[in-house]
mmCIF file of the N, C-alpha and C atoms, coordinates in Angstrom:
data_MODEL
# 
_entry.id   MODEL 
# 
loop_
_atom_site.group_PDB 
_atom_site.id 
_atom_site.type_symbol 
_atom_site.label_atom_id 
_atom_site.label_alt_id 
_atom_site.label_comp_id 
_atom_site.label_asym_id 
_atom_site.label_entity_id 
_atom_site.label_seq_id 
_atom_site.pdbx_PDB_ins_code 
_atom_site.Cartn_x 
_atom_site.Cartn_y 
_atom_site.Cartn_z 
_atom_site.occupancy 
_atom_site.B_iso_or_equiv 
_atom_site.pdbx_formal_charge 
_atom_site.auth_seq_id 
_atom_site.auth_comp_id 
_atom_site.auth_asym_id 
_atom_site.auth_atom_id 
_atom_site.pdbx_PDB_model_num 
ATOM 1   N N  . UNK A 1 1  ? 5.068  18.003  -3.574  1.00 0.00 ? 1  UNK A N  1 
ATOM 2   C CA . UNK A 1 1  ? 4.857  16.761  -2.849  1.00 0.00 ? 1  UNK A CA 1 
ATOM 3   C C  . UNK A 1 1  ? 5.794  15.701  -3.420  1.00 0.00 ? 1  UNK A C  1 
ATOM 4   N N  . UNK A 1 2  ? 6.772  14.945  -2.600  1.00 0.00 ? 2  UNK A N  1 
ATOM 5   C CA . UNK A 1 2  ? 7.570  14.057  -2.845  1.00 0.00 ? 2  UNK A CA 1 
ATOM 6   C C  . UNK A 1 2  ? 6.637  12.997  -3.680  1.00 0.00 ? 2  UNK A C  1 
ATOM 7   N N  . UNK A 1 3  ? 7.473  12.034  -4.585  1.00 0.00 ? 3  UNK A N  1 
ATOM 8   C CA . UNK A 1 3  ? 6.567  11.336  -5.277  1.00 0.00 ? 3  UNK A CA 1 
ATOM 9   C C  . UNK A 1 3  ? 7.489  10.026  -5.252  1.00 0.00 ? 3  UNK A C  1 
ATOM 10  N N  . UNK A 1 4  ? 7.104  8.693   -4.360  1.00 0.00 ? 4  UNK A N  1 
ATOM 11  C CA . UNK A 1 4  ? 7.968  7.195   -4.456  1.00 0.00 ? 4  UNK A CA 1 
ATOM 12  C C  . UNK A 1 4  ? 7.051  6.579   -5.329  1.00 0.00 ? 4  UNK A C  1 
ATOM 13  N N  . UNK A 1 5  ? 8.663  5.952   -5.819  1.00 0.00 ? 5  UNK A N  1 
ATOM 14  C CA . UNK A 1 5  ? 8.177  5.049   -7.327  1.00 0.00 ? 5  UNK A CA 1 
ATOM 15  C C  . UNK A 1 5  ? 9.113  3.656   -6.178  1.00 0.00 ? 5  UNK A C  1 
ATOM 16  N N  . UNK A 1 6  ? 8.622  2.577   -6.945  1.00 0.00 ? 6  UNK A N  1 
ATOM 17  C CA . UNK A 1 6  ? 8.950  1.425   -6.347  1.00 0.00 ? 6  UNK A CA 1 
ATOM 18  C C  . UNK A 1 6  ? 9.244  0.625   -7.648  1.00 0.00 ? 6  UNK A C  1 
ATOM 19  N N  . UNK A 1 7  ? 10.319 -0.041  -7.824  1.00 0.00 ? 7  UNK A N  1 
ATOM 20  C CA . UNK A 1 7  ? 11.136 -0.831  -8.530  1.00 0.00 ? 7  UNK A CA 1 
ATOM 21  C C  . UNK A 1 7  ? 10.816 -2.119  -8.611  1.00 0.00 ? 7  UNK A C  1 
ATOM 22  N N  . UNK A 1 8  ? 9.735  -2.293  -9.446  1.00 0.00 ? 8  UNK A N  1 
ATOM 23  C CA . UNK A 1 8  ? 9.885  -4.275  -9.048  1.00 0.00 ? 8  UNK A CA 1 
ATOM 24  C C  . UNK A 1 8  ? 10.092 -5.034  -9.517  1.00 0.00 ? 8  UNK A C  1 
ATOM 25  N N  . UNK A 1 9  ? 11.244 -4.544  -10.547 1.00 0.00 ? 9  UNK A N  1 
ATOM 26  C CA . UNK A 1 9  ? 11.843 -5.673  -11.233 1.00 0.00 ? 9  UNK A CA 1 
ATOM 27  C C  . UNK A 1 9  ? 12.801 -5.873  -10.643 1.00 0.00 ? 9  UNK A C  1 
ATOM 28  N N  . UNK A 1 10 ? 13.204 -5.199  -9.256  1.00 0.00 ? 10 UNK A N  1 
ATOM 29  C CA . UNK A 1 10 ? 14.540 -4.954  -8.395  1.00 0.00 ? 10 UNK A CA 1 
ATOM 30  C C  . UNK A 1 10 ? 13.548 -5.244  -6.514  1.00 0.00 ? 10 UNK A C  1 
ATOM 31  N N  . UNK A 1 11 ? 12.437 -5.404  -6.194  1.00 0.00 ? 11 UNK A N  1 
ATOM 32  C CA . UNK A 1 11 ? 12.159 -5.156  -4.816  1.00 0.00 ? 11 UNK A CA 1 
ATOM 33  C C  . UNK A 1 11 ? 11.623 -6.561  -4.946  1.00 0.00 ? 11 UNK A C  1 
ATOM 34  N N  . UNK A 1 12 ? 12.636 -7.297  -3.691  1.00 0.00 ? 12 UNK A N  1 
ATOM 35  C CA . UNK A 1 12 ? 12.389 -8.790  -3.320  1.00 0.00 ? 12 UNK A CA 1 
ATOM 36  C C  . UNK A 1 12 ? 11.211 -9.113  -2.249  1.00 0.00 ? 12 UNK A C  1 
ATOM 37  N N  . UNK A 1 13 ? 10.372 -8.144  -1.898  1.00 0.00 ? 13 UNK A N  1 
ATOM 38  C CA . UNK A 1 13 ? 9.118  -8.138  -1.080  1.00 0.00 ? 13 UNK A CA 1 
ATOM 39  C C  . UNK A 1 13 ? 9.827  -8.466  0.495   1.00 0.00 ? 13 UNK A C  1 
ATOM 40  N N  . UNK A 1 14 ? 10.770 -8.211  0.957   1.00 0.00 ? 14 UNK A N  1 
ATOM 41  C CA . UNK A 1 14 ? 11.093 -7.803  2.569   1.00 0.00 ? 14 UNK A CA 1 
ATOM 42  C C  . UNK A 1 14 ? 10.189 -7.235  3.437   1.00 0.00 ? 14 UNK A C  1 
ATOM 43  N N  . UNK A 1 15 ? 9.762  -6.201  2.749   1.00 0.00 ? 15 UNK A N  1 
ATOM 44  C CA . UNK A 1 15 ? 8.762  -5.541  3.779   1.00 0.00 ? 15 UNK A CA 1 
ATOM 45  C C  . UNK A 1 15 ? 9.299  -4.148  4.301   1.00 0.00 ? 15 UNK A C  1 
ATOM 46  N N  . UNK A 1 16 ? 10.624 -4.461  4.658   1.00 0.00 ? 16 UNK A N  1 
ATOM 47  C CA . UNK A 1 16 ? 11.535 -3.060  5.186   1.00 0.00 ? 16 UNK A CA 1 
ATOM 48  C C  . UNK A 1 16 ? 10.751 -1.817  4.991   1.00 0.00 ? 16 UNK A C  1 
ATOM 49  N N  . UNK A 1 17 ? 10.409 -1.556  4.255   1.00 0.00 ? 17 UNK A N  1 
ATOM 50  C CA . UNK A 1 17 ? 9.978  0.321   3.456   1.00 0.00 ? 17 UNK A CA 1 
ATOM 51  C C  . UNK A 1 17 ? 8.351  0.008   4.385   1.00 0.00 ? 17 UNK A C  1 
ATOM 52  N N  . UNK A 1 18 ? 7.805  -1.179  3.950   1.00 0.00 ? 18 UNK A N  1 
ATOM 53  C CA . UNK A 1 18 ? 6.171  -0.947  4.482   1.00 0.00 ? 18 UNK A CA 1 
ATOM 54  C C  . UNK A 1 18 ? 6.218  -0.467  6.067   1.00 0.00 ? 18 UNK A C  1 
ATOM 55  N N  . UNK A 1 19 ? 7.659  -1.231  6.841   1.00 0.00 ? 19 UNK A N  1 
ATOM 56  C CA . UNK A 1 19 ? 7.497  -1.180  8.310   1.00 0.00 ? 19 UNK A CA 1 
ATOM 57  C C  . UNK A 1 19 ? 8.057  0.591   8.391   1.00 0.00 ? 19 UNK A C  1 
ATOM 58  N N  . UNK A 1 20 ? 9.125  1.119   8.144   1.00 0.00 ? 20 UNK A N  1 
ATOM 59  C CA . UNK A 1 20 ? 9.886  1.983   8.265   1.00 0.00 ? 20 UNK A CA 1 
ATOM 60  C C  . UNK A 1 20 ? 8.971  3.461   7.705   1.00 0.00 ? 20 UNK A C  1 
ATOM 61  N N  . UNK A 1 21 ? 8.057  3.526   6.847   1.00 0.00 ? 21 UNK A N  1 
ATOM 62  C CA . UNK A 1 21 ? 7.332  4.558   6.562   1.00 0.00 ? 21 UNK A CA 1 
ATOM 63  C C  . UNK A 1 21 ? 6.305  4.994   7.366   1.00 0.00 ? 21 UNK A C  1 
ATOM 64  N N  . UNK A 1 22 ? 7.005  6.176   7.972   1.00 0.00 ? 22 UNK A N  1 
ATOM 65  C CA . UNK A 1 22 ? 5.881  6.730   8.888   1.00 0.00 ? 22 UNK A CA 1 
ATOM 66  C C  . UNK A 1 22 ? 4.376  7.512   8.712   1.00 0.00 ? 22 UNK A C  1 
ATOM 67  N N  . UNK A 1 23 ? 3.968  7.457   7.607   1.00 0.00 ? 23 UNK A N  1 
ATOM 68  C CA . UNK A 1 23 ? 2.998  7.773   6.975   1.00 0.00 ? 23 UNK A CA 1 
ATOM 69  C C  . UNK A 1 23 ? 2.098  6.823   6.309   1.00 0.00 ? 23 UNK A C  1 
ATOM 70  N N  . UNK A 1 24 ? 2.507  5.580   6.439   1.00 0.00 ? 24 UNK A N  1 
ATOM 71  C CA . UNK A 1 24 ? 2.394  4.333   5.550   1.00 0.00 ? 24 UNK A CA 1 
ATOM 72  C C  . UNK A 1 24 ? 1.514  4.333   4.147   1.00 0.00 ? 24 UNK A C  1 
ATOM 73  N N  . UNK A 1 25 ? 2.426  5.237   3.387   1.00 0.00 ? 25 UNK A N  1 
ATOM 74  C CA . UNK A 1 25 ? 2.241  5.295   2.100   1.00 0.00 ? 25 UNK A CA 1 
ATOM 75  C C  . UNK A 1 25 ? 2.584  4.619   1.499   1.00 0.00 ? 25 UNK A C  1 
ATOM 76  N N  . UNK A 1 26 ? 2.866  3.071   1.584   1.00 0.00 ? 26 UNK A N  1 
ATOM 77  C CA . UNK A 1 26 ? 3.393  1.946   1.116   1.00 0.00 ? 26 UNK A CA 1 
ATOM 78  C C  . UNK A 1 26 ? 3.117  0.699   1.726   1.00 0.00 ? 26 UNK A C  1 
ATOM 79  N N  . UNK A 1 27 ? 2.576  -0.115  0.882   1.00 0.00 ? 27 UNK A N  1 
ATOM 80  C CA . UNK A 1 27 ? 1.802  -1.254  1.583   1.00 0.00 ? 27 UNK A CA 1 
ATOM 81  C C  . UNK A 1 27 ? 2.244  -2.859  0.754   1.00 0.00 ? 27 UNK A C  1 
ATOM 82  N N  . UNK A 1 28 ? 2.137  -4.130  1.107   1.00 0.00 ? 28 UNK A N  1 
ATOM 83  C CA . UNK A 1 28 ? 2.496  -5.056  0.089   1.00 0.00 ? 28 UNK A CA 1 
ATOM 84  C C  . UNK A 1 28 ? 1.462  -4.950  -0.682  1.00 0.00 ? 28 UNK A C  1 
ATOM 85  N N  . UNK A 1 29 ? 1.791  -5.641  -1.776  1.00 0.00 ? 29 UNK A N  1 
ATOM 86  C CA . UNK A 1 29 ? 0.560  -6.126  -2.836  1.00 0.00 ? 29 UNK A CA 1 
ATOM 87  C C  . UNK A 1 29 ? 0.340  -7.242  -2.837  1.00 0.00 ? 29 UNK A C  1 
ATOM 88  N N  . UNK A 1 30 ? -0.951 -7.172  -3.454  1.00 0.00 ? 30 UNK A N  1 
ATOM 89  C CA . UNK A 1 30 ? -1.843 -9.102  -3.122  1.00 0.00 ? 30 UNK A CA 1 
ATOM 90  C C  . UNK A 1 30 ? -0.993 -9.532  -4.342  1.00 0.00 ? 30 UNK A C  1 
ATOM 91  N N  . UNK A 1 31 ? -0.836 -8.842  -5.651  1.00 0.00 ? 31 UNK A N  1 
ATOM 92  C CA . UNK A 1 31 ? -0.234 -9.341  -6.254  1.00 0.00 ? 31 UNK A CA 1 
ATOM 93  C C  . UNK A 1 31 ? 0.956  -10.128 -6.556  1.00 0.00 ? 31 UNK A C  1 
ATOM 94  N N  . UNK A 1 32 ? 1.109  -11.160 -6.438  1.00 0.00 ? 32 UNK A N  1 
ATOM 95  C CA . UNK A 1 32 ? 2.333  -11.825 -6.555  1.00 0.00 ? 32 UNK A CA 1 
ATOM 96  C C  . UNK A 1 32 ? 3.004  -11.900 -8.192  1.00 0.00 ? 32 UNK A C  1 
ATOM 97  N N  . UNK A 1 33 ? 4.477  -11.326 -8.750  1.00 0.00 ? 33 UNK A N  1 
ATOM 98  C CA . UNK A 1 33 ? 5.141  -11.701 -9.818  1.00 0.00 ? 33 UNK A CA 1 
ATOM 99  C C  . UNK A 1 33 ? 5.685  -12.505 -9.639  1.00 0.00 ? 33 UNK A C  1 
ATOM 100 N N  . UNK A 1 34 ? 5.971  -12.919 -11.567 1.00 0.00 ? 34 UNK A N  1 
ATOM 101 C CA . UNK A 1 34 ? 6.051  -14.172 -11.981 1.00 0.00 ? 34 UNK A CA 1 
ATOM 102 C C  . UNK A 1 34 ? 7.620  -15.058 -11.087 1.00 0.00 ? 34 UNK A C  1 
ATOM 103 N N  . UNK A 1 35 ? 8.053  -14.026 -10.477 1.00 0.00 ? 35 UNK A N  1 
ATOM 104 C CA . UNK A 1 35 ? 8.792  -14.762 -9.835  1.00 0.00 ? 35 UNK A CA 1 
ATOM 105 C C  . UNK A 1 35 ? 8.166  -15.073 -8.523  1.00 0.00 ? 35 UNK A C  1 
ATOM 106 N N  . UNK A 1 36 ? 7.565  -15.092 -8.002  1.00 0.00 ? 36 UNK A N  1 
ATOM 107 C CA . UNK A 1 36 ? 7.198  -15.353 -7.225  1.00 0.00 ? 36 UNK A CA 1 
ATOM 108 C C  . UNK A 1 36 ? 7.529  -14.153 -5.462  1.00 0.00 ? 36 UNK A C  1 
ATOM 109 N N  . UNK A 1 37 ? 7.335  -13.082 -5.934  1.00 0.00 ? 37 UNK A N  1 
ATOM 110 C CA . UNK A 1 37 ? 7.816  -12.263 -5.230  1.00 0.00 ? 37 UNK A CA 1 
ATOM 111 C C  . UNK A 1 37 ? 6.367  -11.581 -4.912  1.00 0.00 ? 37 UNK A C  1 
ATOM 112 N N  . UNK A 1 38 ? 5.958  -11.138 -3.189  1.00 0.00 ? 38 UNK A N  1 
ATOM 113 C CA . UNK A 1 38 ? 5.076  -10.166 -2.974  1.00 0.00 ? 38 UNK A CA 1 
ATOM 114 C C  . UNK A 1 38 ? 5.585  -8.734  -3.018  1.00 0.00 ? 38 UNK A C  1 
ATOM 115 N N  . UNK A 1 39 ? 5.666  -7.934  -4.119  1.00 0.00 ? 39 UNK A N  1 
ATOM 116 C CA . UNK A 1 39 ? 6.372  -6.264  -3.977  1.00 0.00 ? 39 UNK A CA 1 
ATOM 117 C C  . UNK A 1 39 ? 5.662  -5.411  -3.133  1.00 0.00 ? 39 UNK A C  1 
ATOM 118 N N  . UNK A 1 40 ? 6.566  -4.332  -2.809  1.00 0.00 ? 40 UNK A N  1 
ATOM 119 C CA . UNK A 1 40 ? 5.768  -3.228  -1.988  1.00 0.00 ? 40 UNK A CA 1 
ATOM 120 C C  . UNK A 1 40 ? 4.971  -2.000  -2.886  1.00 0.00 ? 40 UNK A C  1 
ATOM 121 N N  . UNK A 1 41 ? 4.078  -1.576  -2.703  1.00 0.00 ? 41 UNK A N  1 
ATOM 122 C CA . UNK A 1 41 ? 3.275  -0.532  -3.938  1.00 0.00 ? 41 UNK A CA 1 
ATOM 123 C C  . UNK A 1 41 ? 2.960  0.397   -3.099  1.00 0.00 ? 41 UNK A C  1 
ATOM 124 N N  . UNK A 1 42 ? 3.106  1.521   -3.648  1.00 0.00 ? 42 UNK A N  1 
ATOM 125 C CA . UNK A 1 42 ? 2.428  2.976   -3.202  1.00 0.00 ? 42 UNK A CA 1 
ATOM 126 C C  . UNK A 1 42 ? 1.026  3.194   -2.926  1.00 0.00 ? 42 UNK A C  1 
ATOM 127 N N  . UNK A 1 43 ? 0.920  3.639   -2.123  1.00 0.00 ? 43 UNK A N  1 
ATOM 128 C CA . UNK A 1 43 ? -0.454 3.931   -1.205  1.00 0.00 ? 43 UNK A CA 1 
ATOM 129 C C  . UNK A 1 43 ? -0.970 5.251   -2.506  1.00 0.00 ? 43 UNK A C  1 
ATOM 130 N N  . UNK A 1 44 ? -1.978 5.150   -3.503  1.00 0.00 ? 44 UNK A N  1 
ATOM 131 C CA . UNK A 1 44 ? -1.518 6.727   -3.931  1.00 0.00 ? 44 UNK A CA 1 
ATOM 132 C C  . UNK A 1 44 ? -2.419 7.709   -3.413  1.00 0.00 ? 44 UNK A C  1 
ATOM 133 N N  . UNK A 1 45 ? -3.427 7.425   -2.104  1.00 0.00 ? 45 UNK A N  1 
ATOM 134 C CA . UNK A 1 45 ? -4.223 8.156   -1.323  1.00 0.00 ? 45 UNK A CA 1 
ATOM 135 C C  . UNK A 1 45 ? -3.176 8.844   -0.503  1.00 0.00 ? 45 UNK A C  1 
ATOM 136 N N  . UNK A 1 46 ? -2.402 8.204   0.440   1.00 0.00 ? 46 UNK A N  1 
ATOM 137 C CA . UNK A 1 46 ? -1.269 8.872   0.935   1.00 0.00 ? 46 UNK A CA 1 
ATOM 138 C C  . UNK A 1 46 ? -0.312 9.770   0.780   1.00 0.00 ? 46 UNK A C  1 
ATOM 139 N N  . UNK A 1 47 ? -0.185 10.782  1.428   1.00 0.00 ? 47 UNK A N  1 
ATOM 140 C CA . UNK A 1 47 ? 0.707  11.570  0.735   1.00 0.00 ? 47 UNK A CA 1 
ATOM 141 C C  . UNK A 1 47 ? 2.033  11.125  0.827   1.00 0.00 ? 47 UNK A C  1 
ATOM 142 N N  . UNK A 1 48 ? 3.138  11.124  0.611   1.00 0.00 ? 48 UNK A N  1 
ATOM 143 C CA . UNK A 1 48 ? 4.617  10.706  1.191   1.00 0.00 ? 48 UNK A CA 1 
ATOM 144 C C  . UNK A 1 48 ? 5.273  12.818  1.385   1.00 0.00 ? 48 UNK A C  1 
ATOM 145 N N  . UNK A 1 49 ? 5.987  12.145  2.706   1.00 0.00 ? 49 UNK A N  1 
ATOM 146 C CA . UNK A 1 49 ? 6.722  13.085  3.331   1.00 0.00 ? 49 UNK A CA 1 
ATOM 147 C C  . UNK A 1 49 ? 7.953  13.450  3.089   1.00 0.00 ? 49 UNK A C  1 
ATOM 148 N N  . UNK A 1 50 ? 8.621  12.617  2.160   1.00 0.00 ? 50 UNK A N  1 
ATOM 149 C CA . UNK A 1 50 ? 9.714  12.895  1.548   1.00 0.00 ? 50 UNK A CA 1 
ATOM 150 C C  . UNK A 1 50 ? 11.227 12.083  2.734   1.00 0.00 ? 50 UNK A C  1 
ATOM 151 N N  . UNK A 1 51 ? 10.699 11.487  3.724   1.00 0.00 ? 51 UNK A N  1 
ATOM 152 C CA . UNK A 1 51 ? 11.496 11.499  4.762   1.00 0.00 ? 51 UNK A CA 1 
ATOM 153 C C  . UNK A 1 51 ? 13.166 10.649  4.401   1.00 0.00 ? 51 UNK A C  1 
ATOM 154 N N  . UNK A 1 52 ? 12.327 10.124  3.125   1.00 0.00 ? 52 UNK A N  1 
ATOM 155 C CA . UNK A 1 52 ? 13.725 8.764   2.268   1.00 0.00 ? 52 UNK A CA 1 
ATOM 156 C C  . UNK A 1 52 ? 14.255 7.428   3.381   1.00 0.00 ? 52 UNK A C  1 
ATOM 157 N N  . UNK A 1 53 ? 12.925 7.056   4.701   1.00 0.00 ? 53 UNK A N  1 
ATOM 158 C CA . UNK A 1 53 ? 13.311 6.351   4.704   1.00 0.00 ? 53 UNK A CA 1 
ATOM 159 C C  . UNK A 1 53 ? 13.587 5.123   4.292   1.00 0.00 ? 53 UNK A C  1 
ATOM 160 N N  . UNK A 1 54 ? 12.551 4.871   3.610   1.00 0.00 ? 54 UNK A N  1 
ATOM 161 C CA . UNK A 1 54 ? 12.126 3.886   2.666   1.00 0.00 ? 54 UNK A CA 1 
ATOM 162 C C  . UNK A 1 54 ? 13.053 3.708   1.970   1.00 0.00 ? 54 UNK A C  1 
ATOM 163 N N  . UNK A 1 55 ? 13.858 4.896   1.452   1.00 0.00 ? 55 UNK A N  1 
ATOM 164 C CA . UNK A 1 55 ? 14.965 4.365   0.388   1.00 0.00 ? 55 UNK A CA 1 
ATOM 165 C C  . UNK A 1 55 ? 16.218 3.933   0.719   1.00 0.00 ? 55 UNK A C  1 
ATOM 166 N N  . UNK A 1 56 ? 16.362 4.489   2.127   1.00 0.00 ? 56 UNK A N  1 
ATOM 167 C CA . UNK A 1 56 ? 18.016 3.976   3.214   1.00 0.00 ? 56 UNK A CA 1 
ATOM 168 C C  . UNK A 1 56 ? 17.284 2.608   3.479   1.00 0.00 ? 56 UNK A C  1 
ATOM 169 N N  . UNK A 1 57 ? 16.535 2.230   3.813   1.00 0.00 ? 57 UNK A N  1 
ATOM 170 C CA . UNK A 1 57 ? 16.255 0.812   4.389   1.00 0.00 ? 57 UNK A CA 1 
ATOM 171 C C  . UNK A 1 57 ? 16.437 -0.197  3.308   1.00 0.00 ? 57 UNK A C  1 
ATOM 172 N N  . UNK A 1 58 ? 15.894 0.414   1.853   1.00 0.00 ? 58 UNK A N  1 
ATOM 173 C CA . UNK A 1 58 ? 15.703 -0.784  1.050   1.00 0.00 ? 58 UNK A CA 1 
ATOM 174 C C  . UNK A 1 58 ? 17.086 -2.025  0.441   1.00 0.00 ? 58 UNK A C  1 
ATOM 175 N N  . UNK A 1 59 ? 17.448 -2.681  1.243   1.00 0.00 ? 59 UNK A N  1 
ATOM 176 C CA . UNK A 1 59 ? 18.935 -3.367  0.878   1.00 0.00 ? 59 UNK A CA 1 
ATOM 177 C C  . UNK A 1 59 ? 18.763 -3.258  -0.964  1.00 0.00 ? 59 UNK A C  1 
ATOM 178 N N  . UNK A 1 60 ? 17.990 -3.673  -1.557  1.00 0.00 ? 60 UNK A N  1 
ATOM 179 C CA . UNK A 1 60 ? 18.025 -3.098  -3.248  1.00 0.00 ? 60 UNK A CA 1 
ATOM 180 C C  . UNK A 1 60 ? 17.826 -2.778  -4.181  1.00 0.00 ? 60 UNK A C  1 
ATOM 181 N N  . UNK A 1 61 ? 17.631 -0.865  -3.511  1.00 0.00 ? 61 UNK A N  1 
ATOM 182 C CA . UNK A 1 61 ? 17.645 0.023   -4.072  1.00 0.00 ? 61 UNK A CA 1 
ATOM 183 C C  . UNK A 1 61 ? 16.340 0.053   -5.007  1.00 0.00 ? 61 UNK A C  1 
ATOM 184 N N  . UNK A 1 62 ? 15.543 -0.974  -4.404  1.00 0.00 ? 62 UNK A N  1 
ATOM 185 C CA . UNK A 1 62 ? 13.990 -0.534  -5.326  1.00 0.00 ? 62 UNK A CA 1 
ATOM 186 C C  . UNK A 1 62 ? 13.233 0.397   -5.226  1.00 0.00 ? 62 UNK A C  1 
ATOM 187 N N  . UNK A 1 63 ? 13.409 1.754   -4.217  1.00 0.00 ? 63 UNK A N  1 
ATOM 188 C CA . UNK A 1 63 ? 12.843 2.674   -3.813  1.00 0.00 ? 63 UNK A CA 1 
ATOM 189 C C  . UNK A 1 63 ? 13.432 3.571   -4.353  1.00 0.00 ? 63 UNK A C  1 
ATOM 190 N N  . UNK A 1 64 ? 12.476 4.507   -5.000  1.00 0.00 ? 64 UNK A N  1 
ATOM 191 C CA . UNK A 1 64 ? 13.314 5.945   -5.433  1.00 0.00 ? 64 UNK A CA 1 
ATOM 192 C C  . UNK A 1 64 ? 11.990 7.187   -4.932  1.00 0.00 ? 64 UNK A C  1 
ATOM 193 N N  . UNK A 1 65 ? 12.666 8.106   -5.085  1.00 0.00 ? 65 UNK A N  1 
ATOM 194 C CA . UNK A 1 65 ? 12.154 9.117   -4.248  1.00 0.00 ? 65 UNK A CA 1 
ATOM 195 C C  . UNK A 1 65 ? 12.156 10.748  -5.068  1.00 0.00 ? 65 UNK A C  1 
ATOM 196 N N  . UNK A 1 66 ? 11.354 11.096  -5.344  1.00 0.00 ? 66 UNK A N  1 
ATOM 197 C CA . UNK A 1 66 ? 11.889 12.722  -6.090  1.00 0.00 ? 66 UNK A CA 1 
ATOM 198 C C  . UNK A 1 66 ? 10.882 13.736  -5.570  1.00 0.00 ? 66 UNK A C  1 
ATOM 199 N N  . UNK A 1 67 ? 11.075 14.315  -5.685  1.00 0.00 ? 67 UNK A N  1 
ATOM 200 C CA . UNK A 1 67 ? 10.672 16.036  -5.419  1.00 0.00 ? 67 UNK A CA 1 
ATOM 201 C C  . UNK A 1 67 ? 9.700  16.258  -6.585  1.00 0.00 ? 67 UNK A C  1 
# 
C-alpha cells in the first residue's frame, strides 16, 4: 500500500492535493503553523492509491509518495 507523507515545513496550504485526490486521503488541518499556514494531512483511515496525483499538482513539492 502506497504510503503519502506531507511536508510542512514546505506545503503553503493551497489545497491542490485535497481537491485532486481521488480517494480523498488528504484533508486540511484545523491546525494552523506558526506561520500561519493551514497544511494538508493524511487521512490515515484512507487508503491512498498510489495515483501521485497529489504529488504532480503540488507547485512545492510537499507531497511525497512511496511504495
Amino acid at each position: 500500500m502506497p504510503e503519502v507523507r506531507v511536508l510542512r515545513q514546505y506545503c503553503k496550504g493551497c489545497g491542490l492535493c485535497v481537491a485532486v485526490c481521488p480517494v480523498h486521503c488528504l484533508r486540511m488541518s484545523d491546525e494552523v503553523t506558526p506561520g500561519g499556514v493551514q497544511p494538508a494531512e493524511v487521512v490515515e483511515t484512507v487508503d491512498c492509491t498510489g495515483c501521485l496525483r497529489c504529488h504532480t499538482v503540488c507547485p512545492d513539492a510537499a507531497i511525497e509518495v512511496y511504495e
